[in-house]
C-alpha positions as CSV (number, residue, x, y, z in Angstrom):
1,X,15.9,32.5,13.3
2,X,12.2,31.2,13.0
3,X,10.8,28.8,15.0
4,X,8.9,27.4,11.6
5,X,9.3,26.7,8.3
6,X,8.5,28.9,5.3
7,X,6.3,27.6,3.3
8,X,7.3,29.9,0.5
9,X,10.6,28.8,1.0
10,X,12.0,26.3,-1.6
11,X,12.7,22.9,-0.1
12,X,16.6,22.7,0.3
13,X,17.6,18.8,-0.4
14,X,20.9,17.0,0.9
15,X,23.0,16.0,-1.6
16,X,23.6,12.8,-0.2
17,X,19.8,11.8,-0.2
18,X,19.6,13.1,-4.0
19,X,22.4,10.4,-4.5
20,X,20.7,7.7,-2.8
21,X,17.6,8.7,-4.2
22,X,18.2,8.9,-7.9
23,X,20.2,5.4,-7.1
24,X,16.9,3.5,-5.9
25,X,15.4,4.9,-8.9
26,X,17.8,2.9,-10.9
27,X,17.7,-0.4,-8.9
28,X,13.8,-0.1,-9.8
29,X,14.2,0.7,-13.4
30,X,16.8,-2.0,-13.6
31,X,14.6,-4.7,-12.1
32,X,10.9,-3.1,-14.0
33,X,13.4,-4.0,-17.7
34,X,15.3,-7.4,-16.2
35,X,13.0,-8.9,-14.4
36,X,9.3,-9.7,-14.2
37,X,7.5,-6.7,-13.7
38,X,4.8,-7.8,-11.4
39,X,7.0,-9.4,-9.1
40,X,9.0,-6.1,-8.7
41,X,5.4,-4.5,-8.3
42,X,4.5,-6.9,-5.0
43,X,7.3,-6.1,-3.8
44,X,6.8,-2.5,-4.2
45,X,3.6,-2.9,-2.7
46,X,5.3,-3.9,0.6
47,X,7.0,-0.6,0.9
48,X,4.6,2.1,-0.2
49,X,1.8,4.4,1.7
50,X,-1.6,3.2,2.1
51,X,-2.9,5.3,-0.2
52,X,-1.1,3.3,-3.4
53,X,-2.2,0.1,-1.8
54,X,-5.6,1.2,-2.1
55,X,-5.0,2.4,-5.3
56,X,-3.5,-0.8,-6.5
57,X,-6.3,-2.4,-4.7
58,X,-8.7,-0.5,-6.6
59,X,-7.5,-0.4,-10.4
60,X,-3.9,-2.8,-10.7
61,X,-4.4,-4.3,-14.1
62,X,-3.0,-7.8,-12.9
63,X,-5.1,-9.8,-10.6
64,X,-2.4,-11.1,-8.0
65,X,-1.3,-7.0,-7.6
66,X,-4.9,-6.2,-6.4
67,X,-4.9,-9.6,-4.1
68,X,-1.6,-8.9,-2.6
69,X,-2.8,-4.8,-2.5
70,X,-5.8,-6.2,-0.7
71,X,-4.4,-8.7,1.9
72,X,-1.9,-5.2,3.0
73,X,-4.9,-3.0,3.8
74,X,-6.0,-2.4,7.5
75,X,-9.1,-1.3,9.3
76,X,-9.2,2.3,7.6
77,X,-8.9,1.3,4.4
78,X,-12.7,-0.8,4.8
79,X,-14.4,1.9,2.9
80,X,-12.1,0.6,-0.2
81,X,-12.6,-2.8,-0.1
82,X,-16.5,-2.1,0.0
83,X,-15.9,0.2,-3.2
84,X,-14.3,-3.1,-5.0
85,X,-17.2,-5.2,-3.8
86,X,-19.8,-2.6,-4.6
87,X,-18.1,-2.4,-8.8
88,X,-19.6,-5.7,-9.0
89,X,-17.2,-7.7,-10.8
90,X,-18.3,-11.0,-10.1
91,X,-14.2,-12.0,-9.9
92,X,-12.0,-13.6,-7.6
93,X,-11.3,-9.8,-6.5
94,X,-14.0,-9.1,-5.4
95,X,-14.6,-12.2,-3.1
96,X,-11.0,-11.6,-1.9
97,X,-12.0,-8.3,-1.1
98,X,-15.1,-9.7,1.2
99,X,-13.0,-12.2,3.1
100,X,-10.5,-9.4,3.7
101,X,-13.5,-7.3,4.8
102,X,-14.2,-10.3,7.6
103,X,-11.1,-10.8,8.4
104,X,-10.8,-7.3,9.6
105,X,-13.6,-7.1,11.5
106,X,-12.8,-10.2,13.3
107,X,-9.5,-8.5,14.4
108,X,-9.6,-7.1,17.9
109,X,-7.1,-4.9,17.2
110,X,-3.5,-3.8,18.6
111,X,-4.2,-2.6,22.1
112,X,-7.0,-5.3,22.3
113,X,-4.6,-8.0,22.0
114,X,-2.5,-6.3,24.5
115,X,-5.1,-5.6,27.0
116,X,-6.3,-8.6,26.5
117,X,-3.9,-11.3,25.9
118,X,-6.2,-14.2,26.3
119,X,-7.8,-13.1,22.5
């Protein structure tokens, strides 16, 4: 017994969770062909990392994806909304982007708001 894992090791995957998986990857194809698309894509957007909501932030084709990507993204993503602001686009986008930006800095913050309840 090792008290790590072996990175040269091939991952070992539960049955079950290859089930539920491959299952969810259904549902989604289901609704992507049934439904409208960019409605399954918001929300999608709930759900992932922050790193695909700053992607979609960044280069979604539809507008109201890159909104929606936008209005998810916290303080560490500010150095992405700057990079939409700074394309130039002259969009509704972009503007979304720089009241997101205020919003954001206007936010005390979690343990702020705990601290200091008053806020």
């Amino acid at each position: 017994m090792s008290c790590c894992d072996d990175p040269t090791e091939p991952v070992k995957i539960n049955r079950s969770d290859l089930v539920r998986i491959q299952q969810q990857h259904g549902n989604l194809l289901r609704d992507l062909f049934t439904s409208n698309p960019e409605k399954v894509i918001l929300k999608q957007l709930n759900e992932v990392n922050t790193y695909l909501r700053e992607l979609a932030a960044l280069n979604a084709h539809s507008d109201s994806v890159r909104k929606h990507a936008i209005e998810l993204l916290k303080k560490e993503s500010l150095p992405i909304l700057q990079r939409i602001i700074a394309k130039k686009e002259n969009s509704s986008v972009e503007h979304f982007a720089q009241l997101r930006i205020e919003e954001l800095k206007k936010d005390p913050g979690f343990f702020e708001k705990v601290f200091n309840p008053h806020i």
